[in-house]
C-alpha positions as CSV (number, residue, x, y, z in Angstrom):
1,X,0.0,0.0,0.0
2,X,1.3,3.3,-0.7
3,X,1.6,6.5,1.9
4,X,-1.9,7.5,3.1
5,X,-1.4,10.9,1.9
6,X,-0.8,9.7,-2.0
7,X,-4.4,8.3,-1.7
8,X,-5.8,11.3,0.5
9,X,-4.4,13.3,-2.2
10,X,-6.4,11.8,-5.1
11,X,-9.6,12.0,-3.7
12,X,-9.1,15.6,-3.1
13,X,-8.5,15.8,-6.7
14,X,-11.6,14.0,-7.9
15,X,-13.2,16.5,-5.6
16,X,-12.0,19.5,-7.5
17,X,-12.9,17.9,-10.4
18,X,-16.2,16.6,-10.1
19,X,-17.7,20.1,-8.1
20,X,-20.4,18.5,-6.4
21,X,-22.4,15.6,-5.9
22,X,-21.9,12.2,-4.0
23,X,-19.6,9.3,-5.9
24,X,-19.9,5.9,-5.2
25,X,-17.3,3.2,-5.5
26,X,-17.9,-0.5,-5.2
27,X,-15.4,-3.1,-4.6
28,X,-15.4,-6.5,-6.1
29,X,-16.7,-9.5,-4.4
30,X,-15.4,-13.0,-4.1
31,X,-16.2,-15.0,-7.3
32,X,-16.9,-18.7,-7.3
33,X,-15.9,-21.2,-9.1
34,X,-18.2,-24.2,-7.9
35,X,-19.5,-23.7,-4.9
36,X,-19.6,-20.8,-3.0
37,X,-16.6,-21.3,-0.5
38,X,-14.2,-21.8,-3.8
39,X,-13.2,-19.0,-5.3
40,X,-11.2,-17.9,-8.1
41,X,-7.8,-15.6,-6.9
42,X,-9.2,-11.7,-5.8
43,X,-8.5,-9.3,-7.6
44,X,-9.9,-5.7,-6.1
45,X,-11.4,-3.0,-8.7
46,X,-8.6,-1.3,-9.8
47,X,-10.4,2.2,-9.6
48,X,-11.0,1.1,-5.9
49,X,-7.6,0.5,-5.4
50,X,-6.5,3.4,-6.9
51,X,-8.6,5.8,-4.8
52,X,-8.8,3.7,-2.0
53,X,-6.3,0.9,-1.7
54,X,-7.8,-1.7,0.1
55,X,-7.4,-5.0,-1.1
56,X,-9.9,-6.9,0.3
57,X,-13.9,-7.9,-0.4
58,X,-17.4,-6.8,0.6
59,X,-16.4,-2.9,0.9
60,X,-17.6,0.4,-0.8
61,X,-17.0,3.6,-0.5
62,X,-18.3,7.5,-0.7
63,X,-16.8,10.7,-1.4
64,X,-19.0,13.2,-0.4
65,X,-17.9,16.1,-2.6
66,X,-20.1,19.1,-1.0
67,X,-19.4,17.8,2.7
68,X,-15.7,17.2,1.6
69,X,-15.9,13.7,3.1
70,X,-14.8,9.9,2.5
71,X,-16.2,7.0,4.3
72,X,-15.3,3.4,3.5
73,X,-18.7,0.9,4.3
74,X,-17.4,-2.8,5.4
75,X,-18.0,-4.6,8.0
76,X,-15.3,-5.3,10.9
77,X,-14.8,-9.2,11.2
78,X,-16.9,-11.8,13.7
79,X,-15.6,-14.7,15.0
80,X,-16.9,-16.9,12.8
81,X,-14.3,-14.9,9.9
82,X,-11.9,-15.0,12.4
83,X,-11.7,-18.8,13.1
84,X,-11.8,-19.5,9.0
85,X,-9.4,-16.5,7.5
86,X,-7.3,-15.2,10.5
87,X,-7.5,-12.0,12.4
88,X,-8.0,-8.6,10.4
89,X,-7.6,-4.8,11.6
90,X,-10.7,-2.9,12.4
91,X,-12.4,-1.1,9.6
92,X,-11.4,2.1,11.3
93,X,-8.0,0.9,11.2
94,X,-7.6,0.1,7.6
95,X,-9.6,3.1,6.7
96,X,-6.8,4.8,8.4
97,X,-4.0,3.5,6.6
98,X,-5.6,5.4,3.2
99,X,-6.6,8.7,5.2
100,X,-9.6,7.9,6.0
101,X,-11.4,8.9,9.4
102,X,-15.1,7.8,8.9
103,X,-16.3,4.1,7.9
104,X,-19.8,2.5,8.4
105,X,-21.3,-1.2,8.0
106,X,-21.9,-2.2,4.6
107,X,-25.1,-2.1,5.4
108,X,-25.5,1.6,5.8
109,X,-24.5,2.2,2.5
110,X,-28.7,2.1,1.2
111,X,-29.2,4.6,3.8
112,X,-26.5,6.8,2.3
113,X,-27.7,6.5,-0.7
114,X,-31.4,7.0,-0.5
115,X,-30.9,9.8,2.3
116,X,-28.8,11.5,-1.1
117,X,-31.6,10.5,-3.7
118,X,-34.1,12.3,-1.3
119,X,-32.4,15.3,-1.6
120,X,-31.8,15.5,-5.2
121,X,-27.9,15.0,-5.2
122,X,-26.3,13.4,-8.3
123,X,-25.0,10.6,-7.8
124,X,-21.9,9.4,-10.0
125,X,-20.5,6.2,-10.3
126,X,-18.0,3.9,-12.6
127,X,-19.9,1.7,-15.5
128,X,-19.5,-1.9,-13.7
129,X,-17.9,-4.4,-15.6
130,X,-19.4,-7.3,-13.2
131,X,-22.9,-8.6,-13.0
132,X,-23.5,-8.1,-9.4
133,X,-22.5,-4.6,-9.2
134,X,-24.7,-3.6,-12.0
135,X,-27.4,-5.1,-10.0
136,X,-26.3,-3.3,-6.7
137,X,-26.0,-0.1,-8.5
138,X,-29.5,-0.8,-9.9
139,X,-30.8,-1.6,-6.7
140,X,-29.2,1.4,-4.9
141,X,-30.3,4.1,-7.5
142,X,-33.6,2.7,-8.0
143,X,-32.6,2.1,-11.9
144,X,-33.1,-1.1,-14.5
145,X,-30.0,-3.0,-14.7
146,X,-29.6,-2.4,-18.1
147,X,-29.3,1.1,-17.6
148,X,-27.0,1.2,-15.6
149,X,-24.0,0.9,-18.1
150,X,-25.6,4.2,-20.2
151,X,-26.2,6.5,-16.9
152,X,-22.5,6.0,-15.6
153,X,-21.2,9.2,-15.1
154,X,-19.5,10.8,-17.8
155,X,-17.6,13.4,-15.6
156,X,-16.5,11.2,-13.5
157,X,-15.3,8.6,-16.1
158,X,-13.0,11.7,-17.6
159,X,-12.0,12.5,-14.2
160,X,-10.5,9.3,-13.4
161,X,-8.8,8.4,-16.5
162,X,-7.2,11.7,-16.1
163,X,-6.1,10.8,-12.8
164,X,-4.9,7.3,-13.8
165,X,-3.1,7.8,-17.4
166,X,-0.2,9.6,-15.3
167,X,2.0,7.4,-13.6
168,X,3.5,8.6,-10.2
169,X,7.0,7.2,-9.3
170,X,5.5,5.1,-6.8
171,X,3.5,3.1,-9.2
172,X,6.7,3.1,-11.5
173,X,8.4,1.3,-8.8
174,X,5.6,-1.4,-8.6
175,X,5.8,-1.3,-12.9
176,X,9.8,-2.3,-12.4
177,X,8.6,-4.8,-10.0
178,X,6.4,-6.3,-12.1
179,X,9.7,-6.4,-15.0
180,X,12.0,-7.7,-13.2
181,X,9.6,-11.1,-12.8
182,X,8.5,-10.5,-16.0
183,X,12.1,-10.9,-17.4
184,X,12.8,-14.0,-15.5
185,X,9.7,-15.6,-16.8
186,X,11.1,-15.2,-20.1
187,X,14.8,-16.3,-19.8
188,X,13.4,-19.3,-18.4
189,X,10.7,-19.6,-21.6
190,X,13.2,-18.9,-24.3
191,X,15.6,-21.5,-22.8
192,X,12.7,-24.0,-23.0
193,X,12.0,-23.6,-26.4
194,X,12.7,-26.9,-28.3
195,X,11.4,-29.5,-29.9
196,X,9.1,-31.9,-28.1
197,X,8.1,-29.4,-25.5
198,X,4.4,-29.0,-24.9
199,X,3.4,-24.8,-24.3
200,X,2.0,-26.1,-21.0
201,X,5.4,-26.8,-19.6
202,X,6.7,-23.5,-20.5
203,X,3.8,-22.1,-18.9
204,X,3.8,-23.6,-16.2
205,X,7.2,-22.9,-15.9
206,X,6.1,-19.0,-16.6
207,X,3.4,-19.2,-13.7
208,X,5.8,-21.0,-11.6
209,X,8.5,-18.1,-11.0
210,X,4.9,-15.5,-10.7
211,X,4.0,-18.0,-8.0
212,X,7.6,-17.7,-6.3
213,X,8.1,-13.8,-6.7
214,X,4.9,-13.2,-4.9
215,X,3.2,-11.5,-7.2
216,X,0.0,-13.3,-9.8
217,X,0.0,-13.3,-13.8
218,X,-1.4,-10.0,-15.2
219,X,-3.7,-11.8,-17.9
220,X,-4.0,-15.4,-18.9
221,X,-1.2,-15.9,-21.4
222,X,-0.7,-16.1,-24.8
223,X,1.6,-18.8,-25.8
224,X,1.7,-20.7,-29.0
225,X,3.1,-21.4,-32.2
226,X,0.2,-20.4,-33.4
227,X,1.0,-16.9,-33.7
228,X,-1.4,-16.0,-36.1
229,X,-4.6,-16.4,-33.6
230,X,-4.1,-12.8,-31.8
231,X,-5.3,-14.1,-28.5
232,X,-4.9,-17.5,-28.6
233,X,-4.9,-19.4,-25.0
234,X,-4.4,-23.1,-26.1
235,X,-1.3,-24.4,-25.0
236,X,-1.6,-27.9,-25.9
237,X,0.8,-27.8,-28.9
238,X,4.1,-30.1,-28.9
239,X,6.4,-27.7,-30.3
240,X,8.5,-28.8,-33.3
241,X,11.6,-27.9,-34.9
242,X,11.4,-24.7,-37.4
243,X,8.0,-23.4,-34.9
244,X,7.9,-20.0,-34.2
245,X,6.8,-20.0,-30.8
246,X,4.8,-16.7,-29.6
247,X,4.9,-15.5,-26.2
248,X,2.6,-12.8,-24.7
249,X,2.8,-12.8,-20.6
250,X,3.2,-10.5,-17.5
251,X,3.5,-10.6,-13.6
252,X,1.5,-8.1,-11.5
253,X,2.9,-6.7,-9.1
254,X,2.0,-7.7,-4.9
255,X,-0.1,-4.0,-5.5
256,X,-1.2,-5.4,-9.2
257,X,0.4,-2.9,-11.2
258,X,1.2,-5.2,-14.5
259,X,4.0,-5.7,-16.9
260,X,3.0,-6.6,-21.0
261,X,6.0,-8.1,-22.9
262,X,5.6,-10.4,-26.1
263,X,8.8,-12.0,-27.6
264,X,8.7,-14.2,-30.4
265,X,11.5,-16.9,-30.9
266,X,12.5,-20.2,-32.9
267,X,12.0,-23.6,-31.3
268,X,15.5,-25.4,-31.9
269,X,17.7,-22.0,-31.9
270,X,17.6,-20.5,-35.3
271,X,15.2,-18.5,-37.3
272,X,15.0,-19.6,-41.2
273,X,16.1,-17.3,-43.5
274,X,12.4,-16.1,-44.4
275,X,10.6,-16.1,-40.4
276,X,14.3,-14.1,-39.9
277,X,13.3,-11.5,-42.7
278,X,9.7,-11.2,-41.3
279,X,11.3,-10.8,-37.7
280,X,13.7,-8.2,-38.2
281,X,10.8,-6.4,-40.2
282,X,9.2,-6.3,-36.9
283,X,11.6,-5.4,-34.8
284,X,12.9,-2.2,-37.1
285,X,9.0,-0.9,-37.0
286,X,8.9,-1.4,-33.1
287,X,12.5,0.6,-33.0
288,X,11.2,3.3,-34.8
289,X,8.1,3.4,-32.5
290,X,9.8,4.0,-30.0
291,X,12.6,6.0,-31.1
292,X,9.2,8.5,-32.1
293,X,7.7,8.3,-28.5
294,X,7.6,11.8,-26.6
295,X,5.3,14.5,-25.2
296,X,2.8,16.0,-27.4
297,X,3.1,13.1,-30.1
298,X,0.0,11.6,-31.1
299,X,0.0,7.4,-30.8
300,X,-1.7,7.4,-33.9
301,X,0.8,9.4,-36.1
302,X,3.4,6.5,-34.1
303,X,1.3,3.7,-35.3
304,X,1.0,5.0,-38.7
305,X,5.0,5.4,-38.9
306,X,5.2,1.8,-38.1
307,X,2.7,0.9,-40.4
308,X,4.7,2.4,-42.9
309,X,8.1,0.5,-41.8
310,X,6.4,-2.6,-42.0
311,X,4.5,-2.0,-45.4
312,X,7.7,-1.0,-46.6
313,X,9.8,-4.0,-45.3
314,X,6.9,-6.6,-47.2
315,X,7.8,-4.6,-50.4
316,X,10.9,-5.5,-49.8
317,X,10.0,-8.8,-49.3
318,X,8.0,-9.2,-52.2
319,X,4.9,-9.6,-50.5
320,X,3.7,-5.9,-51.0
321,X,4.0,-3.7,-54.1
322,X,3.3,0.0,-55.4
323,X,3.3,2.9,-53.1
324,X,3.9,2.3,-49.5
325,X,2.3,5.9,-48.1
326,X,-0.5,4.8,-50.5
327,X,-1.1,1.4,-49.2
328,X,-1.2,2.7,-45.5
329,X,-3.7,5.2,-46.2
330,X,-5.8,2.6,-47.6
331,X,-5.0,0.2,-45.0
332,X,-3.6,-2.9,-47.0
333,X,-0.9,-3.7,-45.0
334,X,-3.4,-4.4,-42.0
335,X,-3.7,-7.9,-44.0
336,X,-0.4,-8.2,-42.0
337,X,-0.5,-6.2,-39.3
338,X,-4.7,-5.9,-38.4
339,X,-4.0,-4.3,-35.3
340,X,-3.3,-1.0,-32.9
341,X,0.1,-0.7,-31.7
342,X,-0.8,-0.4,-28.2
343,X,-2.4,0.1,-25.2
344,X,-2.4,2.1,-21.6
345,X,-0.7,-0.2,-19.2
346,X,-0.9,0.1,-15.3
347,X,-3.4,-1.0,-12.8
348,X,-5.0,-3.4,-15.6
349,X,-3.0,-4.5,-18.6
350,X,-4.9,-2.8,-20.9
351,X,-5.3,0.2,-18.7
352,X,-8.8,1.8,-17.5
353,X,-10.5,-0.4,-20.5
354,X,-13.2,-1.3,-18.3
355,X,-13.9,2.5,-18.7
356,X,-14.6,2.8,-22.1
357,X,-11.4,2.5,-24.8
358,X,-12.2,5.7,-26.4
359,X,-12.4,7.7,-22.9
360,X,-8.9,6.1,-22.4
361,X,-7.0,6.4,-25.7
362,X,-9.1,9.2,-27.8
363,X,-10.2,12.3,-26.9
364,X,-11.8,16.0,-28.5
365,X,-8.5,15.6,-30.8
366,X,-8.6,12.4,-32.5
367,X,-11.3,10.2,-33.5
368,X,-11.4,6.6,-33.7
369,X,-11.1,5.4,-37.3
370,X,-13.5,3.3,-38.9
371,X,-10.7,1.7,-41.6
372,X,-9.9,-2.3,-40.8
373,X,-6.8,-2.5,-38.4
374,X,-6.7,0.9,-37.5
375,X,-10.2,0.5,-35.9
376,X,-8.6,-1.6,-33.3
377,X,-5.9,1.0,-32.0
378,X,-6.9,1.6,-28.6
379,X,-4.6,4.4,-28.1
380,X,-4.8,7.7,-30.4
381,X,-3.9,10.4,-28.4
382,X,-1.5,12.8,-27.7
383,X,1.4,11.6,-25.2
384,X,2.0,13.1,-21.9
385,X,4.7,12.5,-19.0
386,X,4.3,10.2,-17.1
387,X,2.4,7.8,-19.8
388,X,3.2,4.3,-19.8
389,X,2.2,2.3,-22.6
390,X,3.0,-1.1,-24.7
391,X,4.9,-0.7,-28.2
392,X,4.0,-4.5,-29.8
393,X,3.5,-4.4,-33.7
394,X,3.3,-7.4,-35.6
395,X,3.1,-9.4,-38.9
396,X,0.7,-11.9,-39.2
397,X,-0.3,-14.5,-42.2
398,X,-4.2,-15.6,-41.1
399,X,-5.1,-18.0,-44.3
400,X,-9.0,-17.2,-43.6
401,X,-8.4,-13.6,-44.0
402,X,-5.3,-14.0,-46.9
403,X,-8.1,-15.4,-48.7
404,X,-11.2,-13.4,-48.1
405,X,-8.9,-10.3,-49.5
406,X,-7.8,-12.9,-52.1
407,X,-11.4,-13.7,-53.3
408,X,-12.2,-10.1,-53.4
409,X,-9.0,-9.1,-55.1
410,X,-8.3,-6.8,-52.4
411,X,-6.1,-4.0,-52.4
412,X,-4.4,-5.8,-55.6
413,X,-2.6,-3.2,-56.5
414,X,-0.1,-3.1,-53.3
415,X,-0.7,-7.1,-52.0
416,X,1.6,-9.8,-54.2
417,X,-1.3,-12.4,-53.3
418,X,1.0,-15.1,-55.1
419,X,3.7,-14.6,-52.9
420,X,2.3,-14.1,-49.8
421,X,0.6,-17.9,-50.6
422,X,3.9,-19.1,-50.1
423,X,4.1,-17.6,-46.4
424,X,0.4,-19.6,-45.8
425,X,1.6,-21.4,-42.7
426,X,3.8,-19.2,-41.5
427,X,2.4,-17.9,-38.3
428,X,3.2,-14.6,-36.8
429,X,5.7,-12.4,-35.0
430,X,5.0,-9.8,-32.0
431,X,7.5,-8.3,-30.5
432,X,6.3,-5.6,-27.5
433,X,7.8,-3.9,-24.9
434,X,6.2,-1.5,-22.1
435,X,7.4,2.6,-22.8
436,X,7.3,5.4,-19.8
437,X,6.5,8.7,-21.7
438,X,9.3,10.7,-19.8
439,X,9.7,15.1,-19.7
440,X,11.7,14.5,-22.7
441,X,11.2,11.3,-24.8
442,X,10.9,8.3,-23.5
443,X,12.1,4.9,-21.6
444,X,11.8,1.3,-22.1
445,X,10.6,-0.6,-18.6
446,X,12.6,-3.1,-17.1
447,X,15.5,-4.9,-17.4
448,X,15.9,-5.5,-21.4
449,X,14.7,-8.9,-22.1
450,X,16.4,-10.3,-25.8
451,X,15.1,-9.4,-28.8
452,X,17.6,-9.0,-31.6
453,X,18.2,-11.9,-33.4
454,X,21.6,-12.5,-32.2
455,X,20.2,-12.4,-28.5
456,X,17.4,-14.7,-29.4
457,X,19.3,-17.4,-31.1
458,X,21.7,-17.7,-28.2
459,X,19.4,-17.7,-25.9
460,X,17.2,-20.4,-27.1
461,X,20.3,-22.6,-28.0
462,X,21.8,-22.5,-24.8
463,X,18.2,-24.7,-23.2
């Protein structure tokens, strides 16, 4: 848990911000797997974290912005808790450590509530991204359920995104933390990386040094030599010589602030001579991105310049043609690469999401594009200090979508359709790293894990 005052301080800053009015936080409750009494691992709200910091179920919380006051609702523990879970502080003592004088039973909180209904006070809270809080919140305002996603409060949306997309040293610190596992976890996959390995024993293996740090996995991983399925979770493949074997993984930090790294390396030790091409494609467009990251540069104009390395690298390949500013503008080479080059990172991997994408990554300046692949980049804005945010381009061959463009002669002019048949089963290449917008450019988190070529084939041929 942070200093008290770094939480005291926020609050006083959504007060400012807000004006007036009562807003209500929720924390999550335990979720079951079976049977009540077995749950899946907690993880608290991360906007109640942020604001509040307790990490713990069963509690809400209140600012009061006319009356200038915060109260945490929860209940102090009986002795039935006690006997199953172990002894816990008062609620008045863990309200404390967050700067927090006044708490309440949960119980109260429909007291608080109504008593602020009855006097006309807006009441502004968070859209709720889990079935039972929509249903408290529905119950509590007196509201259908499926309303209550379209009457969360705008201002108070904008407020905390604004809050949360700058990173404090503090949460830095917990960022490195998360890194410095991170990069273990992959020294110890890329070394595992050979033929007749299953992807469940290198994540396992992954999991295994989360486990041992003290800290839990960010997001379910993404490891397979299927690289071409974007999010793909199966991990039942027995990898093979001349695989390329994708890897998108993070630790969380003991106060879940997450890393996001993706690597991409050859089962046995060595890249072919056409997966190294494609690879080194990659990694000069993720360069560039980042080379290009500082204050006041919108992460669209970024993505675009990466677009443009990559479109440019295929021509050189053979697999693109004609004009390379052209085909960007049209979008062709999102055949390759169909997606945005990043995301927020910080609390939740893909930060504040559970907000709303485009109150996260757009704003009055920039507009979400409608245009395939660039419709999916969820961060267009202009960069600020204190920014953090994942760099991961990629090139992907998906045969269902090579030959949907195909049938439609898509985009012939700038797409070789011939040659890119010959790179059918050839998967895909990510390669991502998390970036700290800094004063004056920027900085790459963590310890640097291998990437170039040279790092990657001795790495993996070491085992």
């Amino acid at each position: 848990m942070f200093d008290s005052k770094i939480y005291s301080d926020r609050r006083a800053r959504l007060k400012e911000q807000i004006g007036s009015g009562l807003l209500l936080f929720l924390g999550n409750e335990e979720a079951p797997m079976n049977y009540p009494a077995n749950t899946y691992h907690f993880r608290q709200d991360s906007s109640f974290l942020y604001f509040f910091g307790l990490n713990t179920p069963s509690l809400a919380a209140v600012v009061d912005v006319d009356e200038g006051k915060d109260v945490i609702f929860g209940n102090d523990v009986d002795m039935e808790d006690i006997i199953w879970m172990g002894h816990l502080p008062t609620m008045k003592e863990r309200a404390a450590q967050v700067g927090i004088s006044e708490t309440a039973p949960l119980s109260n909180l429909e007291e608080k509530i109504n008593e602020a209904r009855k006097k006309g006070i807006t009441i502004h809270f968070l859209p709720p991204y889990r079935t039972d809080n929509a249903l408290k919140i529905a119950k509590l305002l007196g509201i259908e359920q499926g309303d209550v996603k379209k009457l969360a409060s705008k201002e108070l949306i904008k407020a905390v995104v604004a809050q949360r997309n700058v990173k404090i040293p503090e949460e830095i610190a917990q960022m490195e933390l998360a890194h410095e596992v991170t990069y273990d976890m992959y020294i110890a996959a890329m070394k595992m990386a050979k033929p007749d390995v299953y992807e469940y024993e290198i994540t396992g293996k992954m999991e295994g040094i989360v486990g041992s740090s003290d800290c839990h996995v960010a997001f379910p991983f993404i490891l397979t030599k299927n690289g071409q399925i974007l999010h793909n979770h199966y991990h039942g493949n027995k990898l093979q010589s001349g695989d390329l074997l994708v890897m998108d993984a993070g630790s969380e930090s003991p106060m879940n602030y997450a890393a996001d790294i993706t690597r991409t390396v050859p089962v046995g030790g060595r890249f072919t001579e056409k997966q190294r091409q494609i690879y080194e494609i990659v990694l000069r467009s993720q360069e560039t991105a980042i080379q290009n990251i500082e204050p006041g540069v919108p992460f669209k104009e970024i993505h675009l310049r990466c677009a443009s390395v990559i479109a440019s690298g295929l021509k050189e390949a053979g697999l693109m043609r004609g004009d390379t500013d052209a085909a960007v503008q049209a979008g062709a080479h999102a055949l390759f690469f169909p997606h945005g080059l990043g995301h927020m990172i910080g609390l939740d991997v893909h930060d504040m999401e559970d907000l709303g994408e485009d109150f996260v990554g757009y704003d009055h300046t920039v507009q979400r594009s409608s245009q395939f692949g660039l419709a999916y980049l969820r961060l267009a804005k202009k960069l600020e200090p204190g920014h953090v945010l994942t760099v991961e381009p990629g090139i992907y061959f998906i045969p269902a979508l090579i030959d949907l463009w195909a049938a439609e002669n898509k985009f012939a002019e700038f797409i070789d359709y011939g040659k890119v048949e010959e790179y059918r089963n050839f998967g895909g290449i990510r390669i991502e790293d998390d970036v700290l917008v800094t004063q004056d450019g920027s900085r790459v988190l963590g310890k640097p894990i291998p990437k170039t070529v040279k790092e990657i084939e001795e790495i993996t041929a070491t085992g």
